[in-house]
Every structure is written in C-alpha cells, then in structure tokens.
N, C-alpha and C positions, 0 to 999 in steps of 0.2 A: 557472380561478378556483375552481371546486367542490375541486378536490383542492388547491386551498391552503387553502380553508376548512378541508378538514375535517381537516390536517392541523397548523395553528395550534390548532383545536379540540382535536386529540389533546393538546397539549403543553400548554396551560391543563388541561385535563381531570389529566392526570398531574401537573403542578406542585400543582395544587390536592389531589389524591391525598397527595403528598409532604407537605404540609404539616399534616395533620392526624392529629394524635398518633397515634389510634387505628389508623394504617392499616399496614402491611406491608410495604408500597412500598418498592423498596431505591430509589436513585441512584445512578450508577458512569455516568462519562464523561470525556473526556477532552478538556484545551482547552491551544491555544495562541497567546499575541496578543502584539504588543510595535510601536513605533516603530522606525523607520529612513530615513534618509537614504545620500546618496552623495557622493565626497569632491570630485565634480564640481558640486556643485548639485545642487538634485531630491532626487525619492523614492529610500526603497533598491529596487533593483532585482534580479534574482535570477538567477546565470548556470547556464546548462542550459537554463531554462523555456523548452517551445516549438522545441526541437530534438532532431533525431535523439537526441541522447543522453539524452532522457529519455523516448523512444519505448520505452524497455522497463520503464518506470513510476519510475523515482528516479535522485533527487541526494544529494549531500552536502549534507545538510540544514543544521549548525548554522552560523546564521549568514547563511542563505540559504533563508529561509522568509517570503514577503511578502505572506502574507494573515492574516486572523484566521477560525481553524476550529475547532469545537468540536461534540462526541459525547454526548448527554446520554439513558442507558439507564435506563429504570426495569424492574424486576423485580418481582413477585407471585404470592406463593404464590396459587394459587385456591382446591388441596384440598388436603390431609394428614391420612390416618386413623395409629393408632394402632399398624398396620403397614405405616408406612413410606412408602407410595403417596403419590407428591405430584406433584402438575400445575403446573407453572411456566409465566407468561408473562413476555417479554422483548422491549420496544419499545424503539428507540433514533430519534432524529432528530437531522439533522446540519446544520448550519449554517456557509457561509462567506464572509466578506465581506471587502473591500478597506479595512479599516480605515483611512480614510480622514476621517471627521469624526465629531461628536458623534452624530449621528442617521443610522442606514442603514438603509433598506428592505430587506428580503431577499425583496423579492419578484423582481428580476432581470428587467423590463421592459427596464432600460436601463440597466442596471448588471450585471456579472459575478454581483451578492450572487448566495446561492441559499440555500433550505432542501431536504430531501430525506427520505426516509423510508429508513433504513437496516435498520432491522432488527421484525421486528414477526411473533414464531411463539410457540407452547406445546409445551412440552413434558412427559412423565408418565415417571417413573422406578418402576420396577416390584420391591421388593425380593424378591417371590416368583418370581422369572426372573433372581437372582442380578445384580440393581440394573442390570439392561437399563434401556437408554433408549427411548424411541419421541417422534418431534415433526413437526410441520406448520409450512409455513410460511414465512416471507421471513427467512434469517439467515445470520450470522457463521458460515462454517462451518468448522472446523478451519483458520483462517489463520495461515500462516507466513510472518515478517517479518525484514528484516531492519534493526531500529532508525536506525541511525546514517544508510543512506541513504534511508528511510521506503518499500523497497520491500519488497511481498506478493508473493513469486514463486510461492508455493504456494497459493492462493487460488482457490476454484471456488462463492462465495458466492452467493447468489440466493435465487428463490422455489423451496421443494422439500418433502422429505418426508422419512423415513428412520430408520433403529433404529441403534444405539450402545452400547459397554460389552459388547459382547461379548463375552467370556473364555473364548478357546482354549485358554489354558494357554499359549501359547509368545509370546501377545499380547494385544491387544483389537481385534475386526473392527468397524469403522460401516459401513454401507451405506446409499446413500442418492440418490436422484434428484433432480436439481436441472432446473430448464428457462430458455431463454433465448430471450425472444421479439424479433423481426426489429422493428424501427423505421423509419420510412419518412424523408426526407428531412425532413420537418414536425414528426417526434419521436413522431407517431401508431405506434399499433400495427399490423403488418401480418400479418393476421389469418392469411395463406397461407405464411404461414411462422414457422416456430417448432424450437427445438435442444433436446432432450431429452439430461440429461448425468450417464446413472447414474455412480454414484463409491464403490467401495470401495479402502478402504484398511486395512493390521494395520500395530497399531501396536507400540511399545517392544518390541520381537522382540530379547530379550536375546542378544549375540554377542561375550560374554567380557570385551572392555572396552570398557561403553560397549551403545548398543540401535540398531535398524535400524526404519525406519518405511517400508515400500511402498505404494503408492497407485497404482489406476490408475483413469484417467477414460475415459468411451467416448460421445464428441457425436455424437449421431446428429442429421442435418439433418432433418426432415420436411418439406418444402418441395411446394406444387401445381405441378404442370407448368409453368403459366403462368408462374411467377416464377423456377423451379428454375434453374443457370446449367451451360449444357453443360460437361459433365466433372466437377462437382460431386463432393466425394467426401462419399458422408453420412455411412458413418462414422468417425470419426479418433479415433484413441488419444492421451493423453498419460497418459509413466508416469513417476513418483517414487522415486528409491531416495536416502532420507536416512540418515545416521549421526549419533549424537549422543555426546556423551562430555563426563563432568567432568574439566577442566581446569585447574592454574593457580588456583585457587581460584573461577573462573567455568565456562565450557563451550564446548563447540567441537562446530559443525553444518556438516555439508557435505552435498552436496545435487546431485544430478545427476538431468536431466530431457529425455524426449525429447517432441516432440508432429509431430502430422502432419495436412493439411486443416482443416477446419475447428479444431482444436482449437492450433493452430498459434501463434497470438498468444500463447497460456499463460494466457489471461483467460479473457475471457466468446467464446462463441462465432461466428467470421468466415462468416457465410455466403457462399455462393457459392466457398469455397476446391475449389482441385482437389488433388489428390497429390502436386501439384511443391511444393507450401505444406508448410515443415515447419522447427522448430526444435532446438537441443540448447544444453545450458549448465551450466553448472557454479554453483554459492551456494554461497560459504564465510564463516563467520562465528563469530568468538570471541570470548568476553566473559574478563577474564581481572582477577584482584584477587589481586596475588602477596605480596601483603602491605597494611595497612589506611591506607597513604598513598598507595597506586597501584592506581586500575582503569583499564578502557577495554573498548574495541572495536574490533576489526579484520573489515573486509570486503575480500569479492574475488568479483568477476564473470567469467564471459567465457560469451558466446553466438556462434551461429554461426545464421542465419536465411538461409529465401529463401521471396522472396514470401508472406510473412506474415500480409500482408493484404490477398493477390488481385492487387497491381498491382507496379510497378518502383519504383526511386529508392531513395534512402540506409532510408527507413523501413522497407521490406522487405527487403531483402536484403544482407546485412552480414556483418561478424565486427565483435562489441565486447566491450571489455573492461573494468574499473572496478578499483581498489583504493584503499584508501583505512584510515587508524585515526584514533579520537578518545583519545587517551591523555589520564585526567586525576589531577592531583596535590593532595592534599588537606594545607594548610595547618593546619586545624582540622577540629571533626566539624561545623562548618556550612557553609568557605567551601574554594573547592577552583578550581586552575585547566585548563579544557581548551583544546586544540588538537586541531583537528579539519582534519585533512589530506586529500586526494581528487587522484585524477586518472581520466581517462574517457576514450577514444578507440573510434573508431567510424569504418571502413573498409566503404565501400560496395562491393558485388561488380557492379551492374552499373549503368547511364547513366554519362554521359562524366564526369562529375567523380568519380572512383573515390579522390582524394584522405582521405586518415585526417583525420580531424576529431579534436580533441583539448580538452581543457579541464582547468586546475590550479587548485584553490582550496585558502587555507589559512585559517581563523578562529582567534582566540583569543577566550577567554570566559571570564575573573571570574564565579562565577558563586555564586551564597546557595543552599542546599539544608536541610532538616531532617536531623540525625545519623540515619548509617547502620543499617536494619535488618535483622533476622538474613540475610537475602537479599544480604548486601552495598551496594555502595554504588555502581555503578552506572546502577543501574534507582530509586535515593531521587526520591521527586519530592513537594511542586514544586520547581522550579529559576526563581530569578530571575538575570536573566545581562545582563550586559554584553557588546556581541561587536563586534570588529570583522574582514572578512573582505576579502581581497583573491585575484585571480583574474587568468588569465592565459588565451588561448586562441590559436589559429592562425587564420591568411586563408581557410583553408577552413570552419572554424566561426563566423568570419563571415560567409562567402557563407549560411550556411542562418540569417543574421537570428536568430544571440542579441544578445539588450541591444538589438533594434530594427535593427541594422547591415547590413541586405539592400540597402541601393542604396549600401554603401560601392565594391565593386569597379568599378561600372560609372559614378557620377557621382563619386568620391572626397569626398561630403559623406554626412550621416546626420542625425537627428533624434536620435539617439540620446542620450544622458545624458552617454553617454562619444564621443561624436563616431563617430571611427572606427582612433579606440585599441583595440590590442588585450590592454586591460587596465582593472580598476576596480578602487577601493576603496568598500564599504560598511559600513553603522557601524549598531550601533542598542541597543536593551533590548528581552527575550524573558521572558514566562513560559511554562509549559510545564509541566503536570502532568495527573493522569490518579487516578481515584482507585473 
C-alpha cells in the first residue's frame, strides 16, 4: 500500500509540475488502447499470449495487442551553468489495464490492472570531459527493439550507475553496472541474494558500409551459501555483435548474441543457473521506404536455448524461429494501408512432446496517421487504425493452451472463444502513438 501511495503521489506531483507554465518539465511517453472483439462472440483475444512462443518476449503485434498500456516520462533540467554542465532527471511510470469498462482500478488486487515505476535516475553531462556522461539510478538503458514484434532483445535495464559518451575515436564506450535483486515466491526481496551485471559496450565502430556496436554483459551471482544452488555458475557472459546499415531509404540491423548461466534468459538475471544454461540467436530487422508510397518492416528470428531457466519443457530448451513484414501502402500523406504478416515455430529439444509448435497470423489495418516527417513514414505516429486479424496454429500449439484450449486434446471441448478450432478471427480499432 506504501509504495502505491507513494507512487500515485509521484504522478500527481509531476502532472501538476507539467502543468504550470513556469516549469521545465518535459512530457514524452508512449500509449496504446483500442476495442476488440472476435468473429466468434466475445472479447478480441490475442494468439501467442501465454505460450512458449512468446517465451522469448514477442508477437506479431498489429492487430494483436489486448490490453491498454501506457509510458508517461517527465524530464527536468535541475542545473545548467553557462558552460554547459547540466544535471537532468528522468521518471517515467507505466500503467496497464484490460480496458475493459468505463472505470478501472489499477491497483491489481483482483484484477491484472497494474501501475509500475519504470524509470526514475539523474543524469550530469560534463562538456569539460568532451560532453562525457555520468548517471545513477533506475533506467532505460541502451534498449534495442524490434518494433513490428515489440520485442527488446538487447535490453539490460534496471537499477545501476555508470559513465557514457565516451570518444575513442573509432567509437563511443558506456560503462556501466546494473544490479538484479532475487524475489521470493510473495514478490518480497530476498535479501541473500542479489546479480551484479557490469555492461560495456562501443558503440557506431565505423566498418566501411554501415557501423558495428559490441557489447558485453558479465552477471555475476552474489548469492549466501544458504540459498546458493549446487553448481551455480556466478559468472555468465552475454556478448552482442550488432551491424547497422542504411538501406532502401530506411535501415537494416542484424544482431547476433551468445549468453551462458545465469545470464542465459537474455533479460534480467536467472538465479540458480548452471553452465548447461546457455543461448545463441540471431535479430534481423529492416525498415525500408523505397519510394514515398511504400514503407514497412521486415523481421526475423531464430534462437537455439537449453535450459534457460534452470528446469525442462518447451520454455527452456528449444530451437525457434519467427519471420514476419508489415508492408504498408500510402493512398495519401494521411491515410495508408498495412498488412502485417508473422509466422513462429518453436521445436522443443527435450520432454516427450518434442512436436514443433507453430502459429500464422495475418492483419490488415486502414489506418489515419499525420503526413510523413523528414524521418520518413514509417515510425509517423499517432496511428488510428482499423484491423482486422486472423490466425491459424497446429494440435501441438494447442496442447500448450493458446486462446484457453488446454483440455481440447484430452476432453475434445474448451471454454475457449474459438471452441477447439484451430483458427480465429479478431476485429477491432487501435491508437498508438508515442511522442
């Protein structure tokens, strides 16, 4: 109850900041809400959610987003002398709920709602140390996404410390410690343990056409005897070797990554991992605007995991793969149509149902945007959309209970929307901007 006080507290405090002319307070956040149904009856419902295939953090989003979530950041200068020196702070809080009726608590008693404290650090950029950074603090750190299926595969954010804007000459070095405290069953902290997770990375390392970003992370377990888990390995590497290039009138990122023990998942840190815990994978992803009637986005995945997260079954130990583009076609500079295509599969390496799990969806979306800015027309937002999405999957990605359909194989009935079809249509209206 204390830490919702006093984080409703924060968010009054900052709105009321924001409102008053005199103040400095930026606003930047990012919100998306819409209605949906299904062409069964019922709410729209959303395929992947709650299966293996989104065990490594995303889906094909447009079309296929059923809640209402929103990022609301304020910024403030503190200090700024005459040469340069400025101290910046940066709070963000995040809120998401089942947009569901007119009134929703987000307090999450008995309800999914939640609020949350994302981001809350200062930062001092120093122009006499050639505009070095230094900061403290709970934040966004260098995260890398990839839009279309709303996954952060590069992503080591938390509470930490660390210097930035380094200038080697052949780059820019951050360095920076982040930490990751152990959670008990009740969501309590568990004070005897805790992951320490220094992170340098150089960045834009020019290589002719197009620049190289390396990164390597090193989680170190600290853990008391009492709670430690035999074989433990405390410390695990995960390393980053991304290329970037302009392309096409957009860009193209690809991205290969290894991790091992504790650092394994590619998130936040697995205690208790041993050495057999380890991942590899591949992020490919191009934004492309080959001319001013036509952008989009193309992804593509494939991981290779085992025991990831300590134990057996489809979520640890796998090869999966994802591809998918949203190509969209612009009638005028306001109204433009996408298709937003995806397919996922996910082959378990070890327990008896080693079957490939599979999932196809395809959306289309009418969709209103503001005329495109020099950045292209891609990334314009907001987007008000119309979508309607349909999806297809296999008997084995119904045994892992998408759309509810876990006791189709063994009773042939379900509660589910879609019975124990292996197929749905869902329908609805989305905005979606960020600003």
């Amino acid at each position: 109850m204390k830490a919702r006080n006093v984080l409703l507290a924060m968010a009054v405090a900052a709105l009321g900041l924001a409102a008053n002319e005199t103040s400095a307070v930026e606003l930047h956040g990012y919100l998306r809400s819409g209605i949906g149904g299904n062409g069964s009856g019922g709410n729209q419902v959303c395929f992947g959610s709650g299966t293996p295939l989104t065990a490594n953090g995303y889906k094909f989003r447009l079309g296929n987003e059923c809640e209402n979530y929103a990022e609301l950041e304020f910024r403030e200068s503190l200090y700024k002398d005459k040469n340069g020196l400025e101290f910046n702070y940066v709070g963000m809080l995040a809120y998401v709920s089942t947009q569901a009726q007119d009134y929703e608590s987000l307090k999450g008693d008995t309800n999914p709602n939640d609020i949350a404290l994302r981001q809350n650090w200062v930062g001092v950029t120093v122009p006499q140390l050639g505009g070095i950074g230094f900061w403290a603090g709970k934040r966004y750190y260098y995260r890398n996404d990839v839009h279309i299926i709303d996954f952060f595969y590069w992503d080591v954010s938390g509470p930490g410390a660390g210097v930035e804007n380094i200038d080697l000459g052949v780059g820019k070095l951050a360095i920076a410690v982040l930490e990751t405290r152990a959670l008990t069953s009740t969501g309590a902290t568990e004070d005897r343990r805790v992951a320490w997770r220094p992170d340098v990375r150089l960045l834009g390392i020019p290589v002719g056409f197009g620049s190289l970003d390396l990164g390597v992370s090193l989680f170190y377990t600290s853990d008391q005897k009492a709670v430690k888990t035999s074989g433990e390995q405390e410390v695990s590497p995960w390393v980053t070797v991304q290329h970037f290039a302009p392309i096409l009138g957009g860009y193209n990122k690809l991205a290969f990554q290894y991790a091992k023990g504790s650092a394994a998942p590619m998130a936040q840190a697995q205690f208790g991992n041993t050495s057999s815990a380890e991942q590899w994978r591949f992020v490919e992803q191009m934004v492309f605007q080959p001319n001013p009637k036509i952008s989009g986005m193309l992804a593509a995945t494939y991981s290779d995991f085992t025991h990831r997260y300590g134990g057996t079954g489809s979520y640890n130990s796998a090869k999966q793969w994802g591809v998918g583009i949203r190509p969209q076609y612009y009638f005028s500079d306001i109204f433009h149509l996408a298709v937003d295509l995806g397919y996922q599969s996910l082959k378990p390496k070890d327990g008896t149902d080693k079957t490939e799990r599979n999932l196809f969806k395809v959306t289309v979306a009418p969709t209103l945007s503001p005329p495109p800015g020099p950045g292209g027309a891609f990334f314009t937002r907001p987007e008000l959309r119309l979508f309607a999405t349909w999806a297809n999957w296999n008997k084995a990605m119904q045994r892992e209970n998408i759309v509810g359909q876990g006791t189709c194989e063994a009773t042939g009935t379900s509660t589910s929307v879609f019975g124990c079809d292996t197929n749905g249509l869902t329908f609805g209206a989305q905005v979606e901007t960020w600003w």
